[in-house]
N, C-alpha and C positions, 0 to 999 in steps of 0.2 A: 519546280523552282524552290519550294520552300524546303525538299528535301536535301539540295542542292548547297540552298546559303545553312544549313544544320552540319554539314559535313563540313562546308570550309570553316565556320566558329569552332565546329569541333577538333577540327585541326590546328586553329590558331591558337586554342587553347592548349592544347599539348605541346605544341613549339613553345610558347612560353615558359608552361612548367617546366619542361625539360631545360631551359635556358636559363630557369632560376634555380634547377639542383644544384648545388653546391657542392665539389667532391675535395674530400678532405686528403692534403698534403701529408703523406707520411713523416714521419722522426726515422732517422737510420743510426742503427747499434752496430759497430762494429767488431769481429774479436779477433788480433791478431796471433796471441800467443794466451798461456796460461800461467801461473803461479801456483805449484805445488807445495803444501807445507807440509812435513812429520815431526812427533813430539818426539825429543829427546830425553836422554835422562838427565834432569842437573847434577848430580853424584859424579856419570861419568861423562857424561857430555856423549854417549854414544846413541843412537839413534834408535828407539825403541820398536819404530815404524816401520827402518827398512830406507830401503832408497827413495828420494825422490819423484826418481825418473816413474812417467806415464806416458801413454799413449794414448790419445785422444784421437778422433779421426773426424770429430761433428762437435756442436754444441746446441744442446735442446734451450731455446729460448723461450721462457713467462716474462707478461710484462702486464704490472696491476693484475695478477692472478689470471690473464689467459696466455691460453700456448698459440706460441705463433710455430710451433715444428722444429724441425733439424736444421743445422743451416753447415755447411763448409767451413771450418776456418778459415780467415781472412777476406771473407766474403759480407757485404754489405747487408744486413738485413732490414726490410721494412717494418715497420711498425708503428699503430694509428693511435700515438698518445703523444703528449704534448707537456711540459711543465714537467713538476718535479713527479715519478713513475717510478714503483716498485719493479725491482729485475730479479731474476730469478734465472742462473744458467749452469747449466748441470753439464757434465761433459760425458760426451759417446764412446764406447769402445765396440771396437770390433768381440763379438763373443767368441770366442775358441778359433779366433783366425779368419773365421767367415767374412768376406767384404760383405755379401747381402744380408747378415745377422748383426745387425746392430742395437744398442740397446745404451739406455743409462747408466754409470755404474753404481749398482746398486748397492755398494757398502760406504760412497764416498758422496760427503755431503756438498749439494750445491752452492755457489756463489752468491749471498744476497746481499743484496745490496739498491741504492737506492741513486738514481740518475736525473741528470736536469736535463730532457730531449725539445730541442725544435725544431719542427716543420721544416724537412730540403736540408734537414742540415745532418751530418754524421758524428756520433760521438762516439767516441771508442774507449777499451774498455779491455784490461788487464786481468780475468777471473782468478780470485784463490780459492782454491780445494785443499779440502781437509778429510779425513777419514771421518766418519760418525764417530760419537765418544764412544758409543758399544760396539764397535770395530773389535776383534777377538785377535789376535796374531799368533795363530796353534802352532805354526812352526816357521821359523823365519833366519834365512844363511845370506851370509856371502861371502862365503869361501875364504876368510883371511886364515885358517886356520886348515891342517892338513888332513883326512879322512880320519876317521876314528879317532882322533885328539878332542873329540868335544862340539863337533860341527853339526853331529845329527842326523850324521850320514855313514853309513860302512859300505866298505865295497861289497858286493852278493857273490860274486863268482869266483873270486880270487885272482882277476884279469888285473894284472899290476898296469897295464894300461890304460887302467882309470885312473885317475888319481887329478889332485889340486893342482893345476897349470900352477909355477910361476915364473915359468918362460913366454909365457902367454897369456899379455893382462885380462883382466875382465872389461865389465864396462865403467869406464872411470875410478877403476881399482887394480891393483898387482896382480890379484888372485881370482882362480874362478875354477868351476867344475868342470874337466876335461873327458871328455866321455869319448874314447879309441877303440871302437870295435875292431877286431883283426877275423880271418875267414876264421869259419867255426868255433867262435867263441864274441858273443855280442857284450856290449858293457855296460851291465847291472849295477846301480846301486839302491838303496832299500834307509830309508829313516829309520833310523837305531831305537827311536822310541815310538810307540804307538798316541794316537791325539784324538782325543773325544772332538766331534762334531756333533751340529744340529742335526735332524731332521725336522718331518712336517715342513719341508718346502722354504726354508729357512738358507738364505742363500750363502753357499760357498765357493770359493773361487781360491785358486792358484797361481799366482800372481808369476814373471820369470822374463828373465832378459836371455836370449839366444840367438846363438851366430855360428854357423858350420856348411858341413857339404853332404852332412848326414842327417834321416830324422832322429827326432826325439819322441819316444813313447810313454807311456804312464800309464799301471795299472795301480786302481787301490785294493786294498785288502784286508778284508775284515778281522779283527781280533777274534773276535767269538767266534765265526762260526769255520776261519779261512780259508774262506771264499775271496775269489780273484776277479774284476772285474775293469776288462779293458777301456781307457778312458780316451778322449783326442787326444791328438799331437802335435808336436809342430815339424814343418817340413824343414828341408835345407835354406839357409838365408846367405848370403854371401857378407850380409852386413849384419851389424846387430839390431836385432826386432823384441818384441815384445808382444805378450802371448797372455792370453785371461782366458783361464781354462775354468770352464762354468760345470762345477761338482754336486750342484745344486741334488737334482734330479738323481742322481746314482745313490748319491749319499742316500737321500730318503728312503732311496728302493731297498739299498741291502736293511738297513734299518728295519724297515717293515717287514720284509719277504724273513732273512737271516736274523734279525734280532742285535746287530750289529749296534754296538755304541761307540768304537773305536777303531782306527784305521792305520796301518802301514799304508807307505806310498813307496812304489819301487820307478825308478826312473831310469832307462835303457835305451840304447840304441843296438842297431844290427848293422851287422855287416854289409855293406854294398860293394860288391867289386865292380860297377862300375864308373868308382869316382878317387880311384887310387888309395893313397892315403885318408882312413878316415877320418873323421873328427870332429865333435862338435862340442861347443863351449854352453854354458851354462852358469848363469851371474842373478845374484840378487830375487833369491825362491822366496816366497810367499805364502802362506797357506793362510787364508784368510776368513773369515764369517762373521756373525752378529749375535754377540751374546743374549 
């Protein structure tokens, strides 16, 4: 008996506790779009940064200095703070085209900023990005100007079917790099000037708007030692996409291995016969790192 009336106190005692927990109402952040800024030059008012345009595919959420993860654009997220709450939200790219390689971008400074959240309710929430002030721009086109007049680019092959579209705008511009492989002869071009980078793990990236029916390849190659070293690419897109080719890791290797401190970048496609006519566009290159 007495073990009997022990079990059921001890039961009633837990129904209570558990009936006095209290479980706290999350605050919801919402992000529906982002805000890109680049510095200009006031002299000429031309854009020292490059384009705008990113590609975002996530946004890493902090709030009061914890990570609550990745979340979707435009998707609701929870979060267990209340009053006015430090934010903190960095935007995701896809790495070298990978959907399951995702990552922060690691040259472009996050959103801070500071929010009034309550309980069941959603506040939303506009981020601007900005590049770090040590953001390095080693070489940076967009095509308003024709091959070898000053652009940074010569053609490698002699394939006169490369050349500055401008029959065929870019993105959000007249002009842009036409890249026309024909059978036995692919369409190379090669940066006229060579560009110091970091190593030691010091991240680089290639930044680039592209639209075609053919890929796009890239090899870099070392000043010193002229060694070639094949990098990712981008596939065919039917529409214009955007591409963060992560040079991080190569760069270090020839560095280390070849002794390399500076780099040519040649940029090619091949011929496909089976997609007719080739051609694939190329708007707003980047070559970017962290001083």
């Amino acid at each position: 008996m007495i073990k009997k009336l022990f079990y059921f106190f001890f039961a009633v005692v837990c129904f209570w506790s558990c009936k006095a927990e209290k479980v706290q109402i999350p605050a919801y952040i919402e992000i529906d779009g982002w805000f890109m800024k680049v510095t200009s030059s006031t002299q000429t008012n031309d854009t020292i940064q490059g384009t705008n345009n990113q590609k975002f595919t996530d946004m890493e959420v902090f709030v009061n200095g914890q990570s609550y993860g990745t979340f979707p654009i435009g998707k609701p997220i929870p979060v267990l703070a209340s009053g006015l709450s430090t934010i903190l939200i960095r935007g995701v790219i896809e790495v070298n085209g990978v959907s399951a390689l995702r990552a922060d971008y690691e040259l472009m400074n996050g959103c801070d900023t500071i929010l009034n959240l309550t309980p069941g309710k959603t506040t939303k929430i506009i981020p601007v990005f900005e590049y770090y002030k040590s953001t390095y721009f080693a070489f940076k086109e967009d095509f308003e100007e024709p091959l070898g007049s000053g652009n940074g680019l010569k053609n490698l092959n002699g394939n006169t079917n490369t050349t500055v579209s401008i029959n065929t705008p870019g993105l959000n511009s007249p002009h842009c790099l036409a890249l026309k492989p024909v059978q036995d002869t692919a369409a190379i071009v090669e940066t006229v000037y060579d560009y110091s980078l970091p190593s030691g793990g010091v991240g680089v990236y290639l930044e680039f708007n592209y639209k075609g029916n053919t890929s796009i390849r890239f090899t870099l190659v070392g000043k010193q030692s002229g060694a070639h070293l094949d990098l990712a690419g981008a596939y065919a897109s039917a529409n214009w996409n955007k591409l963060y080719l992560d040079m991080t890791e190569q760069v270090s290797n020839m560095s280390r291995i070849n002794k390399d401190v500076s780099f040519y970048l040649i940029i090619y496609s091949i011929y496909d016969p089976s997609v007719g006519a080739n051609q694939s566009l190329i708007d707003n290159i980047k070559l970017v790192t962290r001083q």
